[in-house]
C-alpha positions, 0 to 999 in steps of 0.5 A: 844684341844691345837692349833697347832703351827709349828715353823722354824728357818732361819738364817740371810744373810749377803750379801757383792756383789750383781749384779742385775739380771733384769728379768720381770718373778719374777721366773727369777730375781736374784742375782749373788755375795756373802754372808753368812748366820750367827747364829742369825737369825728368828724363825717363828710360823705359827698357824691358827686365825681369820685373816692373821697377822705379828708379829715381837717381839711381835708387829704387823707390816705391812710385805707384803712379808710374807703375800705374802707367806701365800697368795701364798699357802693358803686361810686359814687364818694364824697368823705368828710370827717372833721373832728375835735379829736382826734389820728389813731392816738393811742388815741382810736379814731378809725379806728373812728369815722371807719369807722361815720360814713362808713358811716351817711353813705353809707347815708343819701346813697345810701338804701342801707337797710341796718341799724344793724348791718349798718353797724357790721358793715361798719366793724367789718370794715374796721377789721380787715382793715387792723388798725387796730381789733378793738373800738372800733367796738362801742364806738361803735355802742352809747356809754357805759362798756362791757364786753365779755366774751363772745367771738362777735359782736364788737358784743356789748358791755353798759353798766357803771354808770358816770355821766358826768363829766370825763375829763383826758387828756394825748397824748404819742406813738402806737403802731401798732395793727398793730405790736401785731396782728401780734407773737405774743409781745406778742399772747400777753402781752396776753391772758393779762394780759387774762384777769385783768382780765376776771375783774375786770370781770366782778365790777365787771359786777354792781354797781348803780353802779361807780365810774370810778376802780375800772375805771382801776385795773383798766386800770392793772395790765392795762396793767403786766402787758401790757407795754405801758407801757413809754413813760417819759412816761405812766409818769412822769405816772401815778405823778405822779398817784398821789403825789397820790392819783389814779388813772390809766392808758394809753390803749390803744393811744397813749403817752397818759394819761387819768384823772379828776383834772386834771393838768399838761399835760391836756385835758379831755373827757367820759365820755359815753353819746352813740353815732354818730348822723346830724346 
């Protein structure tokens, strides 16, 4: 008898402002800002085994938020494998992808019955309890060009009436989600420049159609204003950019650039309105 394997897909999150959410209950810690969901992203198959394991591209790897996922609804054993184009812990989100895949795929194996939210819920949890994430869960439960500027429930997000199109992107180093959570002065910095950003995007909120590059804009300042870009790579490819009248910014959090015009050394994904779903 062949064993049963269930597989999910997620997409990856770009998030462009953040503004922390401080809250003891995990249940309760967010995040208020912008991001997107692109069209690369993680497939996920969950398939019970000897022992609870990560695989990421073939290759096991120490992944506390996914274990905490499969920990969090089950005491069955199950193996969770993650293959994915894009890089781990480079500002794609993955973390949150790779934690609500694995919940829908262990919800579906084991016919837990739980609800799409009470899944994103459990992957929320995990991604803050191990402070790799505050909002790139709800990004990804809901897809497309998000704004979240509400605090209360971190899965209350609404769409920005953004089209879909060509995102190029160029990686060059990660940054420790967890480094950032945990420094009270960078902490203190980021919401203040958030604060001002909200106001912006509260403002792009009400429009029929929002152009992209009026978002990046928004996430360029925020970035500056933050402190958090300071890596001389993106700095150098940004004003690149710009000299040739693009617009670009940081990829929260990864020392990575992402804009809508092509440049030297990029890649290319898409803005894309695709949220997690079972394949």
């Amino acid at each position: 008898m062949e064993m049963e394997r269930v597989s999910v897909f997620a997409p990856g999150n770009i998030s462009c402002v953040f503004k922390i959410i401080q809250r003891k209950d995990a249940s309760k810690m967010h995040s208020l800002g912008m991001g997107f969901t692109v069209r690369d992203g993680v497939v996920v198959t969950a398939f019970s085994d000897s022992q609870t394991s990560v695989l990421f591209n073939r290759r096991e790897i120490h992944f506390p938020t996914v274990a905490a996922v499969v920990q969090k609804l089950t005491g069955e054993k199950i193996m969770i494998e993650i293959n994915s184009p894009l890089p781990l812990g480079c500002g794609f989100g993955l973390s949150g992808a790779s934690a609500l895949a694995a919940a829908y795929a262990v919800n579906s194996l084991l016919r837990l019955d739980k609800s799409e939210s009470e899944l994103a819920m459990t992957a929320h949890v995990a991604e803050v309890e191990n402070r790799t994430g505050l909002g790139d869960v709800c990004s990804q439960y809901h897809g497309g060009c998000l704004v979240k500027l509400r605090e209360g429930s971190p899965l209350d997000a609404e769409q920005l009436p953004v089209r879909e199109q060509p995102i190029f992107y160029r990686y060059f180093s990660s940054i420790q989600t967890k480094d950032v959570l945990n420094n009270v002065e960078q902490r203190a910095r980021i919401n203040r420049a958030a604060d001002d950003a909200l106001r912006e995007l509260e403002k792009l909120a009400q429009m029929d159609l929002v152009d992209f590059d009026a978002c990046i804009r928004v996430s360029k300042v925020y970035a500056i204003d933050s402190g958090l870009l300071t890596d001389a790579n993106v700095q150098r490819v940004v004003h690149q950019i710009e000299d040739e009248k693009g617009v670009a910014s940081m990829i929260m959090l990864g020392n990575a650039v992402f804009s809508t015009q092509r440049f030297e050394g990029a890649k290319q994904t898409m803005l894309s309105k695709q949220r997690v779903k079972r394949l």
